[in-house]
C-alpha positions as a Markdown table, in Angstrom:
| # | Residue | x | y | z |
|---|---|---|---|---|
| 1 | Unk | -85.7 | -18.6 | 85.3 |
| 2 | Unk | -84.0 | -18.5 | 81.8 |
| 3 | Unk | -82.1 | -21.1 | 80.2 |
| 4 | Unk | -80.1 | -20.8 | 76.9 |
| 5 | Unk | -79.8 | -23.4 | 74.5 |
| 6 | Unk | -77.8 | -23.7 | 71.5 |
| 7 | Unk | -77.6 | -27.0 | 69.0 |
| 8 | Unk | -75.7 | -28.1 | 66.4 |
| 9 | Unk | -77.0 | -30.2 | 64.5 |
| 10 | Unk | -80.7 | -30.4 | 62.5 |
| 11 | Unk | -82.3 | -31.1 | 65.9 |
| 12 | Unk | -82.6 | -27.1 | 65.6 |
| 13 | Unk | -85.3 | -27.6 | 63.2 |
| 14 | Unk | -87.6 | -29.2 | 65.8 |
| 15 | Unk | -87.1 | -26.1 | 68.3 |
| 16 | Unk | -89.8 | -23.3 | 68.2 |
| 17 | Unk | -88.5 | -19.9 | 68.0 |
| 18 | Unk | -84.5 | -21.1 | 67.5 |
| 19 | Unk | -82.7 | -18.7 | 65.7 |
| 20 | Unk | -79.9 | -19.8 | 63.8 |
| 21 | Unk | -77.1 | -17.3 | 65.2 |
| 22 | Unk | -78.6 | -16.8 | 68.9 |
| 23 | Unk | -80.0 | -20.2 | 69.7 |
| 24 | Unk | -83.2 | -20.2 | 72.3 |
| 25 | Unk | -83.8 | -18.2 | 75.4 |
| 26 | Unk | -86.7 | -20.2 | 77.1 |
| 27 | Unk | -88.1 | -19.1 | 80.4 |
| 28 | Unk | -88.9 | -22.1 | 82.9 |
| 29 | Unk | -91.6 | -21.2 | 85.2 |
| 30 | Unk | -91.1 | -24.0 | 87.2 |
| 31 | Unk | -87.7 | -26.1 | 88.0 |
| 32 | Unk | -86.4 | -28.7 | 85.2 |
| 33 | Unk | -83.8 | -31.1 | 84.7 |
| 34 | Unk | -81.4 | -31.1 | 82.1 |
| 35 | Unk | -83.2 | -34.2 | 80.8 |
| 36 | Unk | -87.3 | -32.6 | 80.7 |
| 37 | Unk | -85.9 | -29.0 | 79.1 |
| 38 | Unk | -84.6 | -30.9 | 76.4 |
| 39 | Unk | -87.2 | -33.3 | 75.5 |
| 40 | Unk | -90.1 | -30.6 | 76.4 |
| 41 | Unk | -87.9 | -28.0 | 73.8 |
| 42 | Unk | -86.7 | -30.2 | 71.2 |
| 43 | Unk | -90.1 | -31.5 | 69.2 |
| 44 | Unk | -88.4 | -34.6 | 68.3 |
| 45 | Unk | -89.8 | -38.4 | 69.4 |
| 46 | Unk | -86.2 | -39.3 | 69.7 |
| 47 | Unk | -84.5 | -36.2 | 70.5 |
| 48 | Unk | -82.2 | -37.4 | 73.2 |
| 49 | Unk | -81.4 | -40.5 | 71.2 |
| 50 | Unk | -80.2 | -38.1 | 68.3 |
| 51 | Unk | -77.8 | -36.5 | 70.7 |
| 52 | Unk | -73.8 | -37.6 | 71.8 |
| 53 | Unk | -72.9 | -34.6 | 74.1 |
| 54 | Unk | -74.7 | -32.5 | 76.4 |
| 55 | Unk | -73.1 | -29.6 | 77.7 |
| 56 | Unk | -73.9 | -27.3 | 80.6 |
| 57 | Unk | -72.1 | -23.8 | 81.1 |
| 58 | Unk | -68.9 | -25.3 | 79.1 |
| 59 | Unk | -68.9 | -28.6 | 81.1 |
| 60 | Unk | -69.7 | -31.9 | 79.7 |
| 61 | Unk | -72.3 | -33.6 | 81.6 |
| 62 | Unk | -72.6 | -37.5 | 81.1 |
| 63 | Unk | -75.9 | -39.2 | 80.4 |
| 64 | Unk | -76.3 | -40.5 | 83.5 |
| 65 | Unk | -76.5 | -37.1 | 85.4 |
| 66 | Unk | -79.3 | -35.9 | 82.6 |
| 67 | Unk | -81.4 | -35.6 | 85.7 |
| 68 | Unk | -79.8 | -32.4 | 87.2 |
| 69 | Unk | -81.5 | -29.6 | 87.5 |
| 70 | Unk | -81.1 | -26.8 | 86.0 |
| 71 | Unk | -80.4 | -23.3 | 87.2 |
| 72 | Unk | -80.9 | -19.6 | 85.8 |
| 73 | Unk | -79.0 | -18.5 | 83.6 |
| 74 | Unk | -77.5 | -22.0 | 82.5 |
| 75 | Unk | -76.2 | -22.4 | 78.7 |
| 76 | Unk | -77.3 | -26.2 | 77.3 |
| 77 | Unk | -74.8 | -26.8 | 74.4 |
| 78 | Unk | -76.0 | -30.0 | 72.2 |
| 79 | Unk | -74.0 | -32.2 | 70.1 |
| 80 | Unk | -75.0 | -34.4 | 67.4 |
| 81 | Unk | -73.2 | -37.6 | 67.1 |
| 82 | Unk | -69.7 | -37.4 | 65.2 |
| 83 | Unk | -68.9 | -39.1 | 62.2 |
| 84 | Unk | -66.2 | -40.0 | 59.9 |
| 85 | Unk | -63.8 | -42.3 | 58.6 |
């Protein structure tokens, strides 16, 4: 099973093999949720806390529903928190 994921934001740094234009392709050998691919992909103690918005295959998908699994083919889109003033 593959899963894409893009990020925007410097979490990218903590991702092996993430190209800048092309994100990741990672291949799951066995079933994950949302919530284990990123934290088993992003090399980060505090990944998930360094993130506001998750999205899977242009849907938003809340915090609480972090524990879906995913499916091949799927596109993970992640957001840093937005700031401003």
């Amino acid at each position: 099973m593959k899963v894409k994921l893009l990020i925007y934001s410097n979490l990218k740094d903590y991702v092996d093999g993430y190209q800048e234009n092309e994100g990741l392709v990672k291949e799951l050998f066995e079933h994950k949720t949302i919530k284990q691919f990123l934290e088993e992909t992003i090399r980060h103690e505090r990944a998930l806390d360094a993130i506001s918005m998750v999205i899977v295959n242009d849907r938003v998908v809340p915090f609480t529903q972090l524990n879906r699994p995913l499916q091949d083919g799927d596109i993970v889109k992640v957001y840093p928190p937005m700031g401003g003033g």
